[in-house]
N, C-alpha and C positions, 0 to 999 in steps of 0.2 A: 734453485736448480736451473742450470744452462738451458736454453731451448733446444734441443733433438735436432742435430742436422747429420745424425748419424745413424746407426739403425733404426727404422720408424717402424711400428706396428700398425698395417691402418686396417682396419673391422672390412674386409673384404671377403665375408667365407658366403655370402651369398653372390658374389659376383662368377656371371657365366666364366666359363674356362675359355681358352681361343679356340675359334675352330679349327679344325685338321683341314689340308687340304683334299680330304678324301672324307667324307663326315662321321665314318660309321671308326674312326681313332680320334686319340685323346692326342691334344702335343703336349709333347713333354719338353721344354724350353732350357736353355743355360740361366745360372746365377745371375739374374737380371732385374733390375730395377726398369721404370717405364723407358726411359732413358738411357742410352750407354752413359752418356756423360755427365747424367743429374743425380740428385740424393740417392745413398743408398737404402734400403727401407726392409723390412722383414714383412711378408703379405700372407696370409693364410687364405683360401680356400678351401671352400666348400659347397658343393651343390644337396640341398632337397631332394630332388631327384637321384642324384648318387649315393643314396643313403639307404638301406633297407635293413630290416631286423625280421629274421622269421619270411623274410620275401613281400613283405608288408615297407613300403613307401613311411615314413613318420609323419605324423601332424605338422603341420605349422609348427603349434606350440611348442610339442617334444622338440622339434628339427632345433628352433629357436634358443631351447633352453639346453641343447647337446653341443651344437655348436659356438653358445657363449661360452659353456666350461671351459674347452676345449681351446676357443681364442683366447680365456684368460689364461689356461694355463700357458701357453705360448708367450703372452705378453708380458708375464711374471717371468719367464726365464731371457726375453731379452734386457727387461730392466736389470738382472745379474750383468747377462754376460757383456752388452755394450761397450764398447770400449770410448766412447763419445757422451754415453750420460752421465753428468756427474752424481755419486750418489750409487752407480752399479759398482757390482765385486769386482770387473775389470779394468775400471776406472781409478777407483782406489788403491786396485794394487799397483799398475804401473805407472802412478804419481809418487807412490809413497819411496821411502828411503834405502839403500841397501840394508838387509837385516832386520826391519821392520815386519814383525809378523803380524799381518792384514786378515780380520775375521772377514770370512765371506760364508755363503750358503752352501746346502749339502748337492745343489746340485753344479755347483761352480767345482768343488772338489771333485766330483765324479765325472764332469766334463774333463778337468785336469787329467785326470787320473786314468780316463780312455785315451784321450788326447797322448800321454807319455806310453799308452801302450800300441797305438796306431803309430806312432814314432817311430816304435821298435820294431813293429812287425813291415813296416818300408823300408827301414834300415834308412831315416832321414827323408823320407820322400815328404811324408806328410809331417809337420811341425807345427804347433801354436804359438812356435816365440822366433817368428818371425815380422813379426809387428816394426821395430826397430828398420827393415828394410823394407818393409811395406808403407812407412811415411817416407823415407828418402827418395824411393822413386815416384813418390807424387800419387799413391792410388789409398793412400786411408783419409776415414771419413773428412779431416782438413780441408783437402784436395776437391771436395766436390765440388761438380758444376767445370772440372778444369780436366779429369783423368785423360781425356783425347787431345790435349795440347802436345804439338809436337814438339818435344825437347831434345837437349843432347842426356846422356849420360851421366849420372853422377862421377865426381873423379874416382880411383881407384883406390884412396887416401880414404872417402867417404864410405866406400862399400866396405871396405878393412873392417873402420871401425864398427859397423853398425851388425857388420858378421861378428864380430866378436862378442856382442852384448846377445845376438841372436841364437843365445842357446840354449837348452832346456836344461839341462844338466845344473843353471843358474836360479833354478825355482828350490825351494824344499815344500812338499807338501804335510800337514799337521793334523790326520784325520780324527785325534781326540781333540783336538786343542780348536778344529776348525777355524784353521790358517793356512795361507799361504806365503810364504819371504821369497825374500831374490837378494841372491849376494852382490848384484851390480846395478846401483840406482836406474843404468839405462836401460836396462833390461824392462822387456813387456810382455805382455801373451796377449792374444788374439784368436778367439774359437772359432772366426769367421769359417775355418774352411771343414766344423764339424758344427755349430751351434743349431743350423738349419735340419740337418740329421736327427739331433738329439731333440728338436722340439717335434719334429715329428713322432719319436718315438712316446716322448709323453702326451702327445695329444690324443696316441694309439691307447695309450694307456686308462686315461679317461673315457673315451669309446668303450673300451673293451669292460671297465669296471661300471661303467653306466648300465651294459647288458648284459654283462656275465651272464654265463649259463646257453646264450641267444642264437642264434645261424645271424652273424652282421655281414654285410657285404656293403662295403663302400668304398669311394676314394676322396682324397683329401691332398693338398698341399702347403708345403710351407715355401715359399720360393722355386727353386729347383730342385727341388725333394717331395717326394708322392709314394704315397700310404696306398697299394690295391689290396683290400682286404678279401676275400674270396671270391665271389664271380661277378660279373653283369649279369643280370635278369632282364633278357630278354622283350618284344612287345608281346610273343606269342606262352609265356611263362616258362621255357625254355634258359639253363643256364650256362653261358660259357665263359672263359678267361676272357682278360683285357684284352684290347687291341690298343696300342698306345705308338704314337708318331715320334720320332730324333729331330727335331729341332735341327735346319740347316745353319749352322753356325756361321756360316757366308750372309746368308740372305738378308735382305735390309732394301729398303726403301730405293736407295739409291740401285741395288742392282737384282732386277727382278727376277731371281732363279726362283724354284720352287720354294717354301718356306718352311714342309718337311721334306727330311732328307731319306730317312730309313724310317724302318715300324717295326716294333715286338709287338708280335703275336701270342695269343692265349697263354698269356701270363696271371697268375694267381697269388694271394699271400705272398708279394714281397713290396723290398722299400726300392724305390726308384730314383736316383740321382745321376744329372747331366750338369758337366763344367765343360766350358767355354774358351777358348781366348777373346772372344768378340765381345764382353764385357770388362768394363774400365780394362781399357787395352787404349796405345794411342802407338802411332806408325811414326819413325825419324829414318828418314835416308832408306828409306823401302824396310826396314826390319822393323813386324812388329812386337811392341812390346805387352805380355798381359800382365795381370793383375797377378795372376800368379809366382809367386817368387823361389827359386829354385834354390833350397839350405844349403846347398854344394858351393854353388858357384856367387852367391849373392844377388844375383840377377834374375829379371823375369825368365821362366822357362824359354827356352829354345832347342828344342828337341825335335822340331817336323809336325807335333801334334797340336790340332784344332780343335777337339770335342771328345771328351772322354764320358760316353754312358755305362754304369753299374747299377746290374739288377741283384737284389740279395733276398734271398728268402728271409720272410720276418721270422723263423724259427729260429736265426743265427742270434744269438741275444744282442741289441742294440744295432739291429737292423741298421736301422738310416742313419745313427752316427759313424757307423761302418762305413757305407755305403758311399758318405758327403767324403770321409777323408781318402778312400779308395780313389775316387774320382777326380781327387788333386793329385793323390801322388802321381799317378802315372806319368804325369805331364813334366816331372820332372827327373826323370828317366830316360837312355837313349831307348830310343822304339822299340829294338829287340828284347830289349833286358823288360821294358813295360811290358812284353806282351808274354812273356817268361812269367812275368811277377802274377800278372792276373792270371794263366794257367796254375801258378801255387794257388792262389784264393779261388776258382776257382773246383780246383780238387779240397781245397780246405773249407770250403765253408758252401759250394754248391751256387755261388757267385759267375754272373756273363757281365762282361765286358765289350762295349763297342769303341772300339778307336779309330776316331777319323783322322788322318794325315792332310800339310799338305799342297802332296800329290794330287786331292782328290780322290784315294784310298780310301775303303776301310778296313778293319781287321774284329773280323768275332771271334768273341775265348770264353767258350761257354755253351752251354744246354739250351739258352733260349731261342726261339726262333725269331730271327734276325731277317727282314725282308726288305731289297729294293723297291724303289716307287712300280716299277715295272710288274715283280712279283707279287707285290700288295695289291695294285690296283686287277692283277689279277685273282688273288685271294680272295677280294674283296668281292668280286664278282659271284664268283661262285662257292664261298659260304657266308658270304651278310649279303648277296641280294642284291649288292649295289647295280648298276648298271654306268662303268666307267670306259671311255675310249683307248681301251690298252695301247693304241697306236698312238695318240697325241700324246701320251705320258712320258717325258722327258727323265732317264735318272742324272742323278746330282755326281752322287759319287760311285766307284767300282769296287766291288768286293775284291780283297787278297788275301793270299792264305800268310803265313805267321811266318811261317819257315821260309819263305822270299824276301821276306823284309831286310829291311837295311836302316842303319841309323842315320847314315845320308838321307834324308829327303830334300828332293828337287823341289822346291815349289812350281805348281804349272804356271801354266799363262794366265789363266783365269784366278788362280790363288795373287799373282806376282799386281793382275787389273784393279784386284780387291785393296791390294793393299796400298795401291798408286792415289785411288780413289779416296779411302780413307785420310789419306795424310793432307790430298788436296781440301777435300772438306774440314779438316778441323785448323786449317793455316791461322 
């Protein structure tokens, strides 16, 4: 077996989370490895502390032996789905031959099988067999160590082809026979932009059958995907929902803005996913380009959008595979139609949506409460106690309502710096 230089599992669930820049939230981060530009890797978290059964803290021991289930099950479904190990379901299938039916596992068929119906319900937004144009533009696992090199374009001879094999309509799935074929040898699939999701939901699943019966309240991550399973408790035994941070998709080392941007407030029982353009993204000639690849058009998303958060209730069956492809497709939608799409989800399924443009915008579609740094750090005061200088609190970005938008976005000045910056750093 090849060495892993493509999704890596590393035993992280005891590792601190980051802190908030306000301490009393959690951040919630984009699809990111340590790195923009290094290996991509699958990380699970978990805190002792953020763990309780019955309102009771677990052991060591318990915490140790809940948390190993749980990372193995995670680690067993990326040896499936990898597309970089040799030896996984998704390895073999898009090596093998046209018409070759490839045995894989019952949870590689049921990723498929959400996967073609998160397909349907975007109407192309969200896809797994885009794989094919996600090595042409230099962002699958090959590419690492390189994803922010600034380059030109693929020709349009290149993008042709690789859209052509990039379809799903090109899979048969085989759920007695457990198999999957592809009628065009070049054809691939790629669960990157649900895998994260679905291991959340099965590591939910082992929690939950570990306690059956129990009052659990904890939280947990798989990359940028986060499991709040009923409340925080409190120091005074007191229980309320999450307070959890948006991740400024700008912020970076080089340009010191805040490093959260927004905060959802007393949030409960749901899966929490945040995509990005600010990873494996690289800037040519002032446009940048993400990781994200748009089925329409062949190309990285270019729609005005920065940062797409979707919160889903875990009562929606498969929560967080929901949740991970929700949070791709929008990006590949013009703005109005995206914020159209998450009003249906929604109404349909009791799903918020945060959409940063950009302008420097953002737009809420949705039930949950949604708070600037300004109105957090005021929140924060006067129901957690904090004591913060509401005046020194700078916000990042400005709220807008839905029905002003436009599919034009202007990038600002500060958007247009970021991205000057970027492309001079990775020369």
């Amino acid at each position: 077996m090849k060495q892993r230089s493509g999704l890596k599992t590393k035993n992280f669930w005891k590792r601190k989370l980051v802190a908030a820049l306000l301490a009393a939230a959690l951040l919630f981060a984009g699809c990111a490895p340590a790195s923009p530009g290094g290996v991509f890797y699958v990380e699970f978290t978990m805190r002792r502390q953020d763990v309780r059964i019955d309102g009771r803290q677990l052991s060591a021991y318990d915490f140790d032996a809940l948390a190993g289930k749980m990372h193995a099950r995670v680690t067993a479904l990326e040896e499936a789905f990898s597309t970089d190990i040799e030896g996984s379901d998704l390895f073999a299938l898009n090596h093998a031959a046209a018409g070759e039916a490839v045995q894989v596992g019952a949870d590689t068929l049921e990723a498929f099988s959400l996967s073609s119906a998160y397909a349907a319900l975007t109407k192309g937004g969200f896809s797994p067999a885009l794989f094919p144009l996600t090595e042409l533009w230099g962002f699958s696992p090959a590419h690492a160590g390189h994803y922010n090199d600034p380059r030109p374009s693929p020709s349009e001879q290149e993008i042709e082809a690789a859209l052509a094999v990039s379809d799903l309509s090109l899979f048969t799935a085989d759920a007695a026979a457990g198999t999957l074929t592809k009628a065009e040898s070049g054809a691939m699939l790629d669960f990157g932009g649900i895998a994260k999701g679905y291991m959340c939901d099965a590591a939910l699943e082992v929690l939950q059958e570990a306690y059956a019966g129990r009052q659990i309240d904890a939280i947990f991550s798989v990359m940028s995907n986060h499991v709040l399973l009923g409340q925080k408790q409190t120091a005074d035994g007191t229980r309320r929902g999450y307070t959890v941070a948006i991740e400024n998709p700008r912020y970076s080392q080089d340009m010191p803005e805040a490093a959260n941007a927004l905060y959802l407030t007393d949030i409960s029982d749901c899966a929490v996913t945040t995509s990005g353009d600010n990873i494996r993204f690289y800037v040519y000639e002032g446009r940048l380009y993400p990781h994200i690849i748009d089925a329409h058009t062949g190309e990285p998303a270019d729609n005005g959008i920065i940062g797409i958060t979707i919160v889903m209730p875990l009562a929606v069956p498969h929560a967080g595979a929901l949740s991970d492809a929700l949070s791709t497709a929008g990006f590949c939608m013009p703005l109005t139609q995206s914020l159209a799409f998450y009003e249906q989800m929604s109404e349909q399924f009791g799903a918020t949506a945060v959409v940063i443009t950009a302008d420097y915008n953002y737009y809420a579609v949705g039930s949950a409460n949604v708070l600037g740094r300004k109105e957090y750090a005021r929140y924060s005061n006067e129901v957690l106690g904090t004591d913060v200088d509401i005046a020194a609190v700078e916000e990042v970005f400005s709220p807008a309502a839905a029905a002003e938008a436009a599919d034009e976005v202007t990038p600002c000045e500060e958007e247009l710096a970021y991205r000057d910056r970027m492309e001079a750093k990775y020369q």
